[in-house]
C-alpha positions in Angstrom: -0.4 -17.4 -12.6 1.6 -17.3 -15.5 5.0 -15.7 -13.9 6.9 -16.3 -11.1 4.9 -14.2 -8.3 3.8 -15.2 -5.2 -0.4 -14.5 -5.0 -0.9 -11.2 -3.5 -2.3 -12.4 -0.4 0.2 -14.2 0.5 2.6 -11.6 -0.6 0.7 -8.7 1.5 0.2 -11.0 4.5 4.1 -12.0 4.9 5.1 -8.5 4.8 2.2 -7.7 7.8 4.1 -10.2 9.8 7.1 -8.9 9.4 5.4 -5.6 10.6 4.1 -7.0 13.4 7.7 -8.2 14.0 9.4 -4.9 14.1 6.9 -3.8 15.8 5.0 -1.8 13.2 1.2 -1.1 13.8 0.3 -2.3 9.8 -3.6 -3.2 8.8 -5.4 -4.8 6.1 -8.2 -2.2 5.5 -9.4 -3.9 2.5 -8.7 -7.2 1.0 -9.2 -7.1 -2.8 -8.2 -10.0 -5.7 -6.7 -12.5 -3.8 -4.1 -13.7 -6.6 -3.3 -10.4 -8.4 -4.7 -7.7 -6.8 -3.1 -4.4 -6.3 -2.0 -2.9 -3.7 -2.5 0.9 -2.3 -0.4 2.1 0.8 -2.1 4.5 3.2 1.3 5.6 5.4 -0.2 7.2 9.0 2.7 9.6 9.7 0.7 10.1 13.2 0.2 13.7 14.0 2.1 14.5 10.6 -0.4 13.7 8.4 -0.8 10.7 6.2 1.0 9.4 1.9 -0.5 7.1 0.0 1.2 5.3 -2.7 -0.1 3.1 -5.3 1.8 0.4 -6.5 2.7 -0.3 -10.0 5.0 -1.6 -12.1 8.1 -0.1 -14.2 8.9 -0.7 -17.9 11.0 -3.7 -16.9 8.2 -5.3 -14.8 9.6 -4.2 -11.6 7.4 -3.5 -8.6 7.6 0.8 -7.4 5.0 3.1 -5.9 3.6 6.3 -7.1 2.7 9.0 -4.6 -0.7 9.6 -4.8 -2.0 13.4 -4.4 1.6 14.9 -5.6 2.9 12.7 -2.4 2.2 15.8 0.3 1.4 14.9 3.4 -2.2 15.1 3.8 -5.0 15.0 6.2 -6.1 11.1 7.6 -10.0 11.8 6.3 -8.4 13.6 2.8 -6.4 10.0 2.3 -9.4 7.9 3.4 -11.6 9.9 0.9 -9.0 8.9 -1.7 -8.9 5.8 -0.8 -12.8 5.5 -0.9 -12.7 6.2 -4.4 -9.9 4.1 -5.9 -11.9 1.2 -4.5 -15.0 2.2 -6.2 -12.8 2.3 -9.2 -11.3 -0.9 -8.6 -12.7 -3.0 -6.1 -9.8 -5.6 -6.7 -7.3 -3.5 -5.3 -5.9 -4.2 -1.6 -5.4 -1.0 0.9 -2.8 -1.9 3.7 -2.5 1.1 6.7 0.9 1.2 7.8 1.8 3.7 11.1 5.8 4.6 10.8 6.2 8.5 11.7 9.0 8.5 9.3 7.2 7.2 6.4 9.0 3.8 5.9 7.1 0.7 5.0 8.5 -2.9 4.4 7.5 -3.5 0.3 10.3 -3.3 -2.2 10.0 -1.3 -4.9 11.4 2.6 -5.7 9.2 5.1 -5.8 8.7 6.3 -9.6 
């Protein structure tokens, strides 16, 4: 790698244990490029409904998340349909389920 970023699996599986230590229900649902893959967030609300959020990067290189789907909460089948078909479109990309019922998750970055 030509910057200073850790390779995305290590990168997505430090923030899983620290998940797993606050206690945090969070899944790899699929693993994608292991050095610089992407990542997609599916966030399980519960019985709210579910976001997902793609991650990207700002003008200045910084990581942030777009909502996917207007960022509504939506059905669990309606984000796993969408997820479905980002991976088809980019089978390099990691997915990561996350259960918080207020929506939090543990990766830096703003939401754009």
């Amino acid at each position: 790698m030509s910057d200073d970023r850790l390779p995305t699996h290590l990168w997505i599986q430090a923030h899983i244990r620290r998940c797993s230590a606050e206690g945090t229900p969070a899944t790899v649902v699929h693993k994608g490029e292991r050095m610089s893959g992407m990542l997609l967030l599916k966030l399980n609300q519960l019985g709210q409904g579910c976001r997902v959020l793609t991650q990207m990067r700002d003008m200045d290189g910084r990581l942030g998340w777009m909502p996917a789907l207007n960022g509504d909460l939506i059905e669990e089948r309606d984000a796993d349909d969408y997820i479905e078909r980002a991976v088809k479109r980019d089978p390099d990309l990691w997915v990561v389920e996350i259960e918080s019922r207020d929506g939090s998750h543990p990766f830096e970055g703003k939401l754009l």
